[in-house]
Phi, psi and omega in degrees: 000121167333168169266143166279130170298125167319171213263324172293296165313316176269012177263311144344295189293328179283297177337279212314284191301353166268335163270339165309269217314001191212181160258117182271030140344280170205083161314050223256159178313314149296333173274001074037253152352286163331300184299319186287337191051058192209125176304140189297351177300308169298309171317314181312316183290359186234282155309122162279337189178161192305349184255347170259014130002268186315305155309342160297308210280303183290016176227342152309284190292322191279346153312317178302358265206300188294332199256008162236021178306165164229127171343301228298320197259029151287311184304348177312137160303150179293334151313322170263302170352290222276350170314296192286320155260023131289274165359288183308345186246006155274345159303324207286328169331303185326319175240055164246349206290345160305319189299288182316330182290323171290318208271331166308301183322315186247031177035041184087322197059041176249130178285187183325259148027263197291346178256015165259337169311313206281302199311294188315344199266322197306308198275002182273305185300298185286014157272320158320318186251014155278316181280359163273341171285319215106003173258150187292176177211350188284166198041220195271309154347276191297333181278320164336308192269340161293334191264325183303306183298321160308333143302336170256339159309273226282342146313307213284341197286316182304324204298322205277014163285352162236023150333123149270342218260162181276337170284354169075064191281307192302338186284301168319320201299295194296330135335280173327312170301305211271357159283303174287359172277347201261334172299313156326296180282336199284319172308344168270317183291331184288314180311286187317320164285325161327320173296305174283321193285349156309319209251333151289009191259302181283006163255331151309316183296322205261310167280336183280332165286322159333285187303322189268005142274334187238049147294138224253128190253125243248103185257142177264126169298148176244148181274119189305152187262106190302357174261350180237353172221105212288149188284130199279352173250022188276000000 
């Protein structure tokens, strides 16, 4: 007998499927609710509104996504690494793509708000999956390398929604490119901050001697001697 789904899970699995069947406009959180066959209340208590769905439904696939890695291809180069999880999170995709081809069409039906919301859940995944690949992500660097790949996620992500083929080769193929163009700049950019925190550790280096030469030198007053120069009204 199936495990019965959480309440979150079948509201997610309804959102999808109402958006294949539709357009998802217009879609609403009762029809939603309705589809899950879960009182709206509940939904309320798990969703506030479709987009944040949507934000789940993307933290959903990167459990999938984390939770079929293999020990064994950490020793890979990080280049075919971050391939197969990239690759991989377009398998977890695959039977959503209808939906998705809808919830695009209509650009999420996401306001202001909710799409720097979106933009944040977005640049969150691809730091999972730069650290899974094997790559750092901390500091200026590491912030680089998460937007850059969010810019070649999100090319390769359009190609692969009109992929027709079954192993998705043209989505790798162009995947495969734009990592190494990407692979490029990131070699530069590591170079270039290398440069600079050189040349700012000596000018740093430059001020602090600089300051500690024309430090302003502190003279102590001495308290006058009451023995030489004696108080005249005594």
């Amino acid at each position: 007998m199936p495990a019965t789904k959480d309440p979150q899970t079948k509201l997610i699995d309804a959102a999808m499927e109402l958006a294949a069947s539709g357009r998802w406009h217009d879609v609403t959180m009762i029809d939603i609710a309705t589809a899950a066959n879960t009182d709206i209340a509940i939904a309320f208590d798990h969703f506030k509104s479709k987009a944040d769905i949507l934000r789940q439904f993307v933290r959903k696939i990167d459990r999938l996504v984390l939770a079929d890695l293999d020990p064994a291809e950490f020793n890979e180069p990080g280049h075919d690494r971050l391939i197969a999880v990239m690759m991989a999170r377009f398998d977890a995709l695959a039977p959503y793509r209808p939906a998705l081809k809808s919830i695009i069409a209509d650009h999420g039906d996401l306001g202001p708000a909710d799409a720097l919301r979106a933009i944040k859940t977005h640049f969150g995944s691809m730091r999972w999956m730069l650290d899974a690949a094997g790559f750092t992500t901390g500091g200026l660097h590491g912030s680089l390398r998460i937007a850059g790949l969010g810019t070649i996620y999100a090319r390769g992500f359009l190609q692969w929604l009109d992929d027709e083929t079954t192993d998705f080769g043209p989505t790798m193929a162009a995947l495969d490119r734009a990592l190494a163009r990407g692979s490029n700049w990131d070699k530069r950019i590591h170079t270039g901050i290398l440069r600079f925190n050189n040349l700012r550790g000596k000018v740093q280096s430059k001020c602090s001697g600089l300051a500690q030469k024309y430090r302003p030198t502190t003279h102590t007053e001495t308290a006058p001697d009451s023995t030489k120069n004696p108080d005249i009204s005594s």
